[in-house]
C-alpha positions in Angstrom: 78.8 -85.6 -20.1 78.2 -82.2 -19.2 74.4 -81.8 -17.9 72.6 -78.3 -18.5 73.2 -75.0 -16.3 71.2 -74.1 -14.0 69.7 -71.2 -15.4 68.6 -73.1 -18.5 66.4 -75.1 -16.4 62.6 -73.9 -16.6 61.3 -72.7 -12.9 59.1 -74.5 -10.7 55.5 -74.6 -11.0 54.1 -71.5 -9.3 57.6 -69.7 -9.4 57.7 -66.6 -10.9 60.3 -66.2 -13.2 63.4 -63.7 -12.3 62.8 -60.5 -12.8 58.5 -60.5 -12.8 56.7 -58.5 -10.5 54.7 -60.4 -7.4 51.2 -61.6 -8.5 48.8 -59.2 -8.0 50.9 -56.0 -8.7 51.0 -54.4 -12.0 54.5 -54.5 -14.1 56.7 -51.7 -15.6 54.7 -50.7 -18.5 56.2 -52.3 -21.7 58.9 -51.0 -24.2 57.7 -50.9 -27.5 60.1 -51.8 -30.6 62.1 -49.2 -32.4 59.5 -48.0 -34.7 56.3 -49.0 -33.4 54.3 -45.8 -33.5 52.8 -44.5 -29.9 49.3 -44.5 -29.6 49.0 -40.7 -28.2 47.2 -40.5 -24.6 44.9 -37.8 -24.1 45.3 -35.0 -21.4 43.8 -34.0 -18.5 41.3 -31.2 -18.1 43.1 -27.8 -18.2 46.6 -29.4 -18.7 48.9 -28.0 -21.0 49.4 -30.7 -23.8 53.2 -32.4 -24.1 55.5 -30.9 -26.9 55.4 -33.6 -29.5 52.5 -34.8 -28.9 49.3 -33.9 -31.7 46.5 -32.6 -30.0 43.7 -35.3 -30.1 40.0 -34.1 -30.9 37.5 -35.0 -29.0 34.4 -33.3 -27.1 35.4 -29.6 -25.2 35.9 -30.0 -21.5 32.7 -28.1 -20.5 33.3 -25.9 -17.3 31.9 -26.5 -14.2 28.6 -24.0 -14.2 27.5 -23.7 -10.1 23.8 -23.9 -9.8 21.3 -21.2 -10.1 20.0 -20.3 -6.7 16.4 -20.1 -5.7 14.5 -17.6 -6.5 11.0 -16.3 -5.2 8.6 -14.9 -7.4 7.9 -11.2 -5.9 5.6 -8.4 -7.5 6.9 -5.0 -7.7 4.4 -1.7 -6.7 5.3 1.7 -8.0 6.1 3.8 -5.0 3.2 5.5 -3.7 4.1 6.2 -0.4 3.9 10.5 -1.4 0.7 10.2 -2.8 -2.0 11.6 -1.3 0.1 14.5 -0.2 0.7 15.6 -3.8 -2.7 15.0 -4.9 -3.7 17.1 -2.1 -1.6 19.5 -2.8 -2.6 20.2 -6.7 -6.5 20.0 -5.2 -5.1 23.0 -2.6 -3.3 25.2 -5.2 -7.1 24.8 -7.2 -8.8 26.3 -3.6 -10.1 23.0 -3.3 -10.5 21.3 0.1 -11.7 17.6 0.9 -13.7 16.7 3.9 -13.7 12.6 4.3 -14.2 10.5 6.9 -14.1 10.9 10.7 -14.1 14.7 11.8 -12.5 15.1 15.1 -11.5 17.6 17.1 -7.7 16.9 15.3 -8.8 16.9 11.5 -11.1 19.6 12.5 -7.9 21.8 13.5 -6.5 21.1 9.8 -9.9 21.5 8.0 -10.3 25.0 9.7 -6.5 25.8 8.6 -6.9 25.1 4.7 -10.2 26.9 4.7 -8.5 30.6 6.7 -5.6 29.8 4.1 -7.2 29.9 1.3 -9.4 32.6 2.4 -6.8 35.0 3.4 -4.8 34.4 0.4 -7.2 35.8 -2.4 -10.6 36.7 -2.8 -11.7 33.9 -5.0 -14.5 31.5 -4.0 -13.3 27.9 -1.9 -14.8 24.5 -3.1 -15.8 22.4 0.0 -15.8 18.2 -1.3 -17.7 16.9 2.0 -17.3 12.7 1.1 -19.0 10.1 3.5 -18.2 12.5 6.4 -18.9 11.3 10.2 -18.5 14.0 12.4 -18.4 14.7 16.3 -20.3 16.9 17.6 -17.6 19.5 19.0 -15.7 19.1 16.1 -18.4 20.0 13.3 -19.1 23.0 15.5 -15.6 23.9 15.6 -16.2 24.1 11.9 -19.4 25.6 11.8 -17.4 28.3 12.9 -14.6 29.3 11.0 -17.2 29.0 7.9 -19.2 31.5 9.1 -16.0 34.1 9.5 -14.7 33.0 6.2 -15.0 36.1 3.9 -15.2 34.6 0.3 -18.3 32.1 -0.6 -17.4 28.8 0.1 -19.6 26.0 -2.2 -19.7 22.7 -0.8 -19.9 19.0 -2.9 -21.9 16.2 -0.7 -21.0 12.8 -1.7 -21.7 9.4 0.0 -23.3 9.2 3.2 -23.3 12.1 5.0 -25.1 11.9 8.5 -25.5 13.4 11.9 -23.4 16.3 12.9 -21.8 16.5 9.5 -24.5 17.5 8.6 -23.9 20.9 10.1 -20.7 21.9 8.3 -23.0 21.1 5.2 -25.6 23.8 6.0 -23.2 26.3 6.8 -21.5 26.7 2.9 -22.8 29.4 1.2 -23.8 27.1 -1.7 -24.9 23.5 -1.0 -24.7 21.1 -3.7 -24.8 17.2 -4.1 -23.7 14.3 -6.6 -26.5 11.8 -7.4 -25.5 8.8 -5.1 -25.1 11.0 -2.1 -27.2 10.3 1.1 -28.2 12.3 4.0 -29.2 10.9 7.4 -30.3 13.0 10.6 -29.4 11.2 13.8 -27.7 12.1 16.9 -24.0 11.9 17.9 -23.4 9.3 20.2 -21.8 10.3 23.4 -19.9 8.4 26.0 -20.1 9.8 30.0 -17.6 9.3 32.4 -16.9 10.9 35.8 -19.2 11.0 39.2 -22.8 12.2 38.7 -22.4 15.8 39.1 -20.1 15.9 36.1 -21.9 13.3 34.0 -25.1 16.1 34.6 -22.8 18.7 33.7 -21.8 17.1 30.5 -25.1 16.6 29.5 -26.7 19.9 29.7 -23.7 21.3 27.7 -24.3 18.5 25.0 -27.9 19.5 24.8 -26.8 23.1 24.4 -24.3 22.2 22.1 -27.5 20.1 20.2 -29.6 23.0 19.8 -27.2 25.2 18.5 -26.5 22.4 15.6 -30.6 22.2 15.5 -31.1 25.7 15.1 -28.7 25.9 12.2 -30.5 22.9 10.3 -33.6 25.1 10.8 -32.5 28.4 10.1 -30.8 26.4 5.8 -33.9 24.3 5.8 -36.8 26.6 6.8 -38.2 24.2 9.0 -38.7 23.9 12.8 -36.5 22.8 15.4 -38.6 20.5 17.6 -39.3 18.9 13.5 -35.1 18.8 13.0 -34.8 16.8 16.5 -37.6 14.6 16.1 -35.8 13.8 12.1 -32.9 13.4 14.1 -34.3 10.9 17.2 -35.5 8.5 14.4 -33.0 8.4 12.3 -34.3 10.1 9.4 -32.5 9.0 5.5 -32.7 11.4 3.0 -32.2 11.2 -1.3 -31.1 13.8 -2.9 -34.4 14.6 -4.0 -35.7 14.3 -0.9 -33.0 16.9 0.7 -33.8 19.2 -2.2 -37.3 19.1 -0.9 -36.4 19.6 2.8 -34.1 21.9 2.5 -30.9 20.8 3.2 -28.9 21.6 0.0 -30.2 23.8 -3.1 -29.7 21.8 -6.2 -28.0 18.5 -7.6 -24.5 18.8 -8.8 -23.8 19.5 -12.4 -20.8 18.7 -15.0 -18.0 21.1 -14.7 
């Protein structure tokens, strides 16, 4: 009696069988039978799909989109950075000159250059716009000047507060004018000394001399007296436009174009 072979015996408990893969590891991936249909696997992202092989629909492979970077908020200005040249310029061709803020010895220089411009280039009358003008006191004579040489009529526009030397290129237009909400203040200039004594005295008598020549022109437009001008002008004196009708200091209140 013959007794079975030894591969017809069933392997021991906890043997694989011949041929298996270890425990743990994955096997070859099984042979289906003739005929079985394959279930079709779908391709990657961007890979070409396999000849034979149906294209399977699904949902579109978006594309990676990168983030949108951060941006700040701004606020755009129109470029202005030309203009109050050009609107200068237009004013200038109209034989129209603005005096505004603080006159020194500088913007005097350029004041005095529109104004012989103008006047040498025809004989037409110049328009003077005097606006919240401060002025010192060598500088508004400096102007004082060149307005009295000027040969055409020169008709000056007060506006704002217009006080203390200032008040001196005022009163020496031809033609004095003022908008309603301009005010007029006589004062003095206020000086600063430096140096030793002999020059601080010097300095002062040429600033007095230099203070009576502006006195005597406020009394000469006005009609009034010069000790009254300084006295207006060591207190500080404000003036309407009424009021500087009344004293004097310009003819009439400014009327629509």
């Amino acid at each position: 009696m013959t007794g079975p072979a030894a591969d017809q015996f069933p392997p021991p408990p906890g043997n694989p069988p011949p041929g298996s893969p270890p425990p743990g590891r994955p096997g070859p991936p099984e042979t289906p039978w003739p005929g079985t249909p394959r279930e079709p696997q779908t391709p990657l992202p961007g890979a070409p799909h396999p000849p034979g092989v149906p294209h399977r629909p699904g949902v579109p492979h978006r594309p990676t989109v990168p983030p949108a970077p951060d941006v700040v908020p701004t606020q755009m200005w129109p470029d202005r950075s030309g203009w109050p040249g050009q609107v200068y310029e237009r004013l200038f061709d109209r034989r129209i000159v603005l005096a505004h803020g603080d006159l020194d010895d500088e913007a005097a220089t350029s004041l005095c250059a529109q104004l012989l411009t103008l006047d040498a280039e025809r004989n037409e009358p110049i328009r003077l716009e005097v606006q919240a003008l401060t002025a010192e006191l060598s500088a508004a004579l400096t102007v004082m000047g060149v307005l009295d040489v000027l040969r055409v009529p020169v008709r000056a526009y007060a506006a704002g507060q217009i006080g203390g030397p200032a008040l001196g290129v005022l009163a020496a237009a031809t033609e004095r004018r003022a908008y309603p909400n301009a005010v007029f203040k006589l004062s003095e200039p206020r000086l600063d000394f430096e140096g030793s004594a002999t020059s601080l005295s010097s300095h002062e008598q040429q600033v007095r001399t230099m203070l009576d020549t502006l006195y005597l022109r406020l009394a000469t437009v006005t009609g009034r007296e010069v000790d009254e001008i300084r006295a207006d002008a060591r207190r500080g004196r404000y003036l309407s436009v009424e009021e500087a009708i009344g004293y004097g200091l310009i003819q009439e209140l400014a009327r629509p174009r």
